[in-house]
C-alpha positions as CSV (number, residue, x, y, z in Angstrom):
1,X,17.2,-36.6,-48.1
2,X,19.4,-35.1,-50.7
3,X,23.0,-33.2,-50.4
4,X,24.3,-30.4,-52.5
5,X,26.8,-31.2,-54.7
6,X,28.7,-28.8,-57.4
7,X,28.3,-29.8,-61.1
8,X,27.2,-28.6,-64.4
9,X,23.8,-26.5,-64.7
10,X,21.3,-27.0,-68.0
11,X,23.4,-23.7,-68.5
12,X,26.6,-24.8,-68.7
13,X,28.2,-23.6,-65.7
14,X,28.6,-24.5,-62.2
15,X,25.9,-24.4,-59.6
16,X,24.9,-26.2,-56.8
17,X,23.0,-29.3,-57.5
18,X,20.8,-31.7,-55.1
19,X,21.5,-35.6,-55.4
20,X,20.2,-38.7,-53.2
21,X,22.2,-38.7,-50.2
22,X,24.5,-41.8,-49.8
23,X,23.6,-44.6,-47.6
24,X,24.4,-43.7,-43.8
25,X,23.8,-39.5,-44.1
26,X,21.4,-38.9,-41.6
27,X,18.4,-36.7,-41.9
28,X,19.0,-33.6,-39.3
29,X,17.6,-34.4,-36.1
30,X,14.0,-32.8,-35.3
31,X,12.8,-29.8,-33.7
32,X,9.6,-29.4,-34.4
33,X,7.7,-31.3,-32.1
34,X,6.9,-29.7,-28.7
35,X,8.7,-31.5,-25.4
36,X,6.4,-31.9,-22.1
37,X,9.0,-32.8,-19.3
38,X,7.6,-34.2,-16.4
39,X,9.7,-33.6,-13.5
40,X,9.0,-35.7,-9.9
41,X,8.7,-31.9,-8.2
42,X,9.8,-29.9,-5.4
43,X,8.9,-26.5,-3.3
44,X,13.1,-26.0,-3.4
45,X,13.3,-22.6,-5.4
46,X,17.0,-23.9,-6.1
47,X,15.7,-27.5,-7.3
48,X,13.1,-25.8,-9.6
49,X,16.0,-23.1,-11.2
50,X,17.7,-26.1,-11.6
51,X,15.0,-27.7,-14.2
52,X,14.5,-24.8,-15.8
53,X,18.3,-24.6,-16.4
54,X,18.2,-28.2,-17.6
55,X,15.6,-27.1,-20.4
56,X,17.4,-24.0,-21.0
57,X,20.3,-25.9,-22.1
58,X,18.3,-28.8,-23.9
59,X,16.9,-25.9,-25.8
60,X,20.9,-24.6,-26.5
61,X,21.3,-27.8,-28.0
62,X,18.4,-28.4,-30.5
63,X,17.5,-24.7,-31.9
64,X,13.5,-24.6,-32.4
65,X,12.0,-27.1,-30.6
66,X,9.9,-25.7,-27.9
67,X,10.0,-27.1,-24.3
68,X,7.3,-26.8,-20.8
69,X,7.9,-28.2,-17.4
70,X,5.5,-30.2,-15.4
71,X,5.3,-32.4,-12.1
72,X,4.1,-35.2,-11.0
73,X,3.5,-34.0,-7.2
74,X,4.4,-31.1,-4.9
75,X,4.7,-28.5,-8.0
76,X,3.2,-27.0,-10.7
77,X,1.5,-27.1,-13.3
78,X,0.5,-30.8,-12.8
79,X,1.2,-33.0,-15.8
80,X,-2.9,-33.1,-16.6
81,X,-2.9,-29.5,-16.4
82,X,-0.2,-28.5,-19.0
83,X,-1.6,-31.2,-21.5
84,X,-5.0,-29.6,-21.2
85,X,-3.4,-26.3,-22.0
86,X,-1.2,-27.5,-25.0
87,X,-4.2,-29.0,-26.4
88,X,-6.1,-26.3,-26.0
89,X,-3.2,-24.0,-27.2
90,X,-3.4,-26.5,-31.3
91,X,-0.4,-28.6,-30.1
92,X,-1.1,-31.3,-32.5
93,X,1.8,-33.3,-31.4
94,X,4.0,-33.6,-28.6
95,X,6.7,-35.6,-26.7
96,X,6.4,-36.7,-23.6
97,X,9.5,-37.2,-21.4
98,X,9.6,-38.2,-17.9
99,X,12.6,-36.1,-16.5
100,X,12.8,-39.3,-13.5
101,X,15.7,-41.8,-12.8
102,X,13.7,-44.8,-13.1
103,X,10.4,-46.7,-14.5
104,X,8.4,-46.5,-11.0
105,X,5.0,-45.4,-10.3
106,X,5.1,-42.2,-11.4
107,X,6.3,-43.5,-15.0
108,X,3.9,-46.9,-14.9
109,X,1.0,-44.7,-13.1
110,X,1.2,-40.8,-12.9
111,X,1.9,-40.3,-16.5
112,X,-0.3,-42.8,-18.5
113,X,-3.4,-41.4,-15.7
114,X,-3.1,-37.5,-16.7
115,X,-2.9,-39.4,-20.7
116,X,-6.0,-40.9,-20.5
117,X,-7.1,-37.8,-18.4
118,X,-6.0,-35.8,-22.2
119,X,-8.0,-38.2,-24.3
120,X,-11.4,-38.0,-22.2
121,X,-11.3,-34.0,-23.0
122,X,-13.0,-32.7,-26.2
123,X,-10.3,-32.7,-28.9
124,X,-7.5,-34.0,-26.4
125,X,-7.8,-37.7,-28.2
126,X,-6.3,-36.2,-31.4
127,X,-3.3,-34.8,-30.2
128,X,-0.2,-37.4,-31.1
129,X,1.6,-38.0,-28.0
130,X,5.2,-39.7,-28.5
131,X,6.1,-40.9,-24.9
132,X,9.6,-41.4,-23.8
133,X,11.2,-43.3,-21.4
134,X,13.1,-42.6,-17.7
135,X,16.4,-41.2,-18.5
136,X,18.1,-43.6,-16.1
137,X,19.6,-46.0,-15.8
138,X,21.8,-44.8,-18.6
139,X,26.0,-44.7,-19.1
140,X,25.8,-40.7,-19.4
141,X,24.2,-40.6,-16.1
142,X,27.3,-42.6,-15.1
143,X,29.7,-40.1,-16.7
144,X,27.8,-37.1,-14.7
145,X,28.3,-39.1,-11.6
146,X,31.5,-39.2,-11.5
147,X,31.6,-35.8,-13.0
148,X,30.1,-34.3,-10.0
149,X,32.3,-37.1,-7.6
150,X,35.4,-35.3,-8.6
151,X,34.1,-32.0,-8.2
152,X,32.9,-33.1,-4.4
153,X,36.2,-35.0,-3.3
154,X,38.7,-35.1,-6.2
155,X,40.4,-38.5,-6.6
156,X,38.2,-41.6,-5.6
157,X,40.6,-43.9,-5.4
158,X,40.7,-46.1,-1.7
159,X,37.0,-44.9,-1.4
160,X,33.9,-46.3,-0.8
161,X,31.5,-45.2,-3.4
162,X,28.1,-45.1,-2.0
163,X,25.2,-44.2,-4.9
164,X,22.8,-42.7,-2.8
165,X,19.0,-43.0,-4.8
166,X,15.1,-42.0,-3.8
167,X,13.9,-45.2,-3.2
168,X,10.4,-46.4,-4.4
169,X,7.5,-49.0,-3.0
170,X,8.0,-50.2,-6.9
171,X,11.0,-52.5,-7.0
172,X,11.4,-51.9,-10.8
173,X,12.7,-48.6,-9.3
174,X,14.5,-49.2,-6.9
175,X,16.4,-51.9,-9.5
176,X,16.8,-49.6,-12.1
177,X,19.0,-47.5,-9.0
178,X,21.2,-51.0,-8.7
179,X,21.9,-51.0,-12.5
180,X,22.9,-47.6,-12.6
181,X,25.2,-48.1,-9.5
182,X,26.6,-51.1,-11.9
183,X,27.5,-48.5,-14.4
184,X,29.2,-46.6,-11.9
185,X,31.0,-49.0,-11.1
186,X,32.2,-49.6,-14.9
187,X,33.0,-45.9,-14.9
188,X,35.1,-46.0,-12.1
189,X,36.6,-49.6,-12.0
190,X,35.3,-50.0,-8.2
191,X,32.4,-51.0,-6.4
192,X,29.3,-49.0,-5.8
193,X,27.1,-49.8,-3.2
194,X,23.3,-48.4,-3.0
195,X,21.7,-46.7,-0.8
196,X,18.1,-45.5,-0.2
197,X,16.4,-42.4,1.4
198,X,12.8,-43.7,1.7
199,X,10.7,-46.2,1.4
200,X,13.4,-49.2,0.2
201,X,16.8,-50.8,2.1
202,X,19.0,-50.4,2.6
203,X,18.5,-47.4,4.2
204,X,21.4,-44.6,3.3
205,X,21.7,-43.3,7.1
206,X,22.6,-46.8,8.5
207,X,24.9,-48.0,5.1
208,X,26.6,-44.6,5.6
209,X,26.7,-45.0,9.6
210,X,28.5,-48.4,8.9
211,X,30.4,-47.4,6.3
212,X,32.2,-44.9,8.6
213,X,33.0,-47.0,11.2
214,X,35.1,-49.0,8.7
215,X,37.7,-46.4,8.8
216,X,38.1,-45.9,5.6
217,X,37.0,-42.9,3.5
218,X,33.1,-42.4,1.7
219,X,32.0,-40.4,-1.3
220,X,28.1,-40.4,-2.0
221,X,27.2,-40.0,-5.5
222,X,23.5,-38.2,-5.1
223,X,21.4,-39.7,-8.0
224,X,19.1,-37.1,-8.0
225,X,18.2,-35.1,-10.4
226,X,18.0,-31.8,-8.2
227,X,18.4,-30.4,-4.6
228,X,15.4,-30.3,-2.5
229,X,14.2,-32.7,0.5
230,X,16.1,-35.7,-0.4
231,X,19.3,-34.3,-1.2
232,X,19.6,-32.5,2.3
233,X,18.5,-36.2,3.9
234,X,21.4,-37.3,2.2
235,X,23.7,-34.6,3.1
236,X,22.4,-35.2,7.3
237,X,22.9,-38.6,7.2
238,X,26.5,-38.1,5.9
239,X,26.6,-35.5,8.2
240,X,25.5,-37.7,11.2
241,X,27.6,-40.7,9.7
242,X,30.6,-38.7,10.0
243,X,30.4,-37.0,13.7
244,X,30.4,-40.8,14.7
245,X,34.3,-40.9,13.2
246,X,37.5,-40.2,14.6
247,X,37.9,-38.1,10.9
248,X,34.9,-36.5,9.7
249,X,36.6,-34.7,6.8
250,X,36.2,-38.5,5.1
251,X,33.1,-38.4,4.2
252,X,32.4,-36.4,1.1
253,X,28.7,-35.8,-0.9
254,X,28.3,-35.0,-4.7
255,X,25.8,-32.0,-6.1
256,X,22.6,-33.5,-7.4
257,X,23.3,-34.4,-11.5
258,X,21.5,-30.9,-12.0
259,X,21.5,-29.2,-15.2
260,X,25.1,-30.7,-16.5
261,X,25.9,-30.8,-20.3
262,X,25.4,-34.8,-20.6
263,X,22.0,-34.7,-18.6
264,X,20.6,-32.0,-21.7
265,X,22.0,-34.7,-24.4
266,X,20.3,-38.0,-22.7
267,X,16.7,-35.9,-22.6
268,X,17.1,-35.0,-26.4
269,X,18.2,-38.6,-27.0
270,X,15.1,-39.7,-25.4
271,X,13.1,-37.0,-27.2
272,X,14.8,-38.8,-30.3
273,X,14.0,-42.6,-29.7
274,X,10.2,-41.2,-28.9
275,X,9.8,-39.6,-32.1
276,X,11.0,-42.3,-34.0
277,X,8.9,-44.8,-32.9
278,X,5.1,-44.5,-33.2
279,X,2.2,-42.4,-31.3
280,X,0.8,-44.1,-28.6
281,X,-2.8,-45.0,-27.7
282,X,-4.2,-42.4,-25.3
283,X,-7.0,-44.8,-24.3
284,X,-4.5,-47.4,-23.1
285,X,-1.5,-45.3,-22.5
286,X,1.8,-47.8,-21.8
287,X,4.7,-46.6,-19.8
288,X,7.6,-44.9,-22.2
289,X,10.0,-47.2,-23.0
């Protein structure tokens, strides 16, 4: 990379001139390589406006580089079927970035399948795939928590702080939820307990139930990414917690992390760390990350 600098021209007078760049100027940060997000996916037409948003504003952020949605489940296109048609479309090379909380099934399983699915098509095996990892746990996701905390109840302090996350049959999951309740709890300088809405314990309906008979006020964080069926189980179960309270104006639930300003700047840092490492091998996909 080189830097324009004024000096002296072969012509004696002052033009701009190009010089090495000194050590620590960083080249400008790409755009050029498409991004595939893979979303988990929903039928909730206010969950998918809010992915779209989310790309809209990735796209705000890096002018140029071009962005689809895909799903895993529920939605579509399915992840196989927009490879096929960027392949088939001369994308030659292409991110991959799991729009997910955490490094379950669909990351370890979905993904690397609809890869290999990619490579067995004619042509698919030389497109260059960069694949990224989960965005969470990560301490921006923190900062959006508490973000949309404050928006939901104002002041946490003398609350308990419930993070309230999918659950997964992969415990890799549902541990990467724990972490990112840790960092929560950096953020705020409190505890953070977690809380499930399927599959794992404990269960968000009875924490919040017994949480609310402890008298004291709860705030749910919603680690979700966007509204659909799991953020209205959460908002019933606080909802049922509550009527079972002498107060139910104490119990208080956050907006999904949605389409917020940090979110945007954790997917293009993932897009970054895939793109700087090395194409992966579509025959033997590993999980990003």
């Amino acid at each position: 990379m080189s830097v324009p600098v004024l000096g002296l021209s072969p012509y004696g007078d002052r033009r701009p001139a190009w010089l090495p760049a000194p050590p620590g100027v960083l080249p400008p940060p790409r755009a050029d390589v498409p991004l595939l997000a893979v979303a988990h996916g929903t039928n909730d037409p206010e969950g998918l406006a809010t992915l779209d948003a989310l790309l809209e504003r990735v796209r705000f952020l890096r002018p140029g580089v071009e962005t689809s949605l895909s799903f895993v489940s529920v939605a579509r296109p399915r992840v196989d079927e927009e490879l096929f048609r960027l392949a088939a479309e001369g994308v030659t090379e292409l991110v991959v970035l799991p729009l997910l909380l955490g490094s379950g099934y669909h990351v370890r399983h979905d993904i690397p399948k609809a890869l290999r699915s990619l490579a067995a098509q004619p042509g698919g095996g030389s497109v260059k795939i960069y694949s990224a990892p989960a965005l969470g746990p990560d301490p921006l996701l923190a900062t959006v928590l508490q973000d949309r905390l404050a928006m939901a109840r104002g002041t946490v302090f003398g609350t308990q702080i419930v993070l309230a996350a999918a659950g997964s049959a992969d415990r890799r999951a549902n541990a990467d939820a724990v972490s990112m309740a840790g960092l929560l709890a950096e953020r705020l300088g409190m505890p953070v307990r977690t809380g499930y809405v399927s599959t794992a314990e404990p269960d968000i309906a009875t924490l919040l139930s017994r949480l609310a008979r402890r008298g004291r006020p709860v705030a749910v964080a919603t680690y979700l990414l966007s509204s659909g069926e799991f953020s209205r189980r959460i908002s019933d179960s606080a909802t049922l917690a509550a009527l079972g309270t002498d107060n139910p104006l104490r119990m208080s639930v956050s907006r999904p992390l949605g389409a917020h300003d940090q979110v945007a700047r954790l997917v293009l840092r993932r897009y970054d760390t895939a793109l700087a490492g090395s194409p992966i091998n579509l025959a033997d996909p590993a999980p990003g990350g």
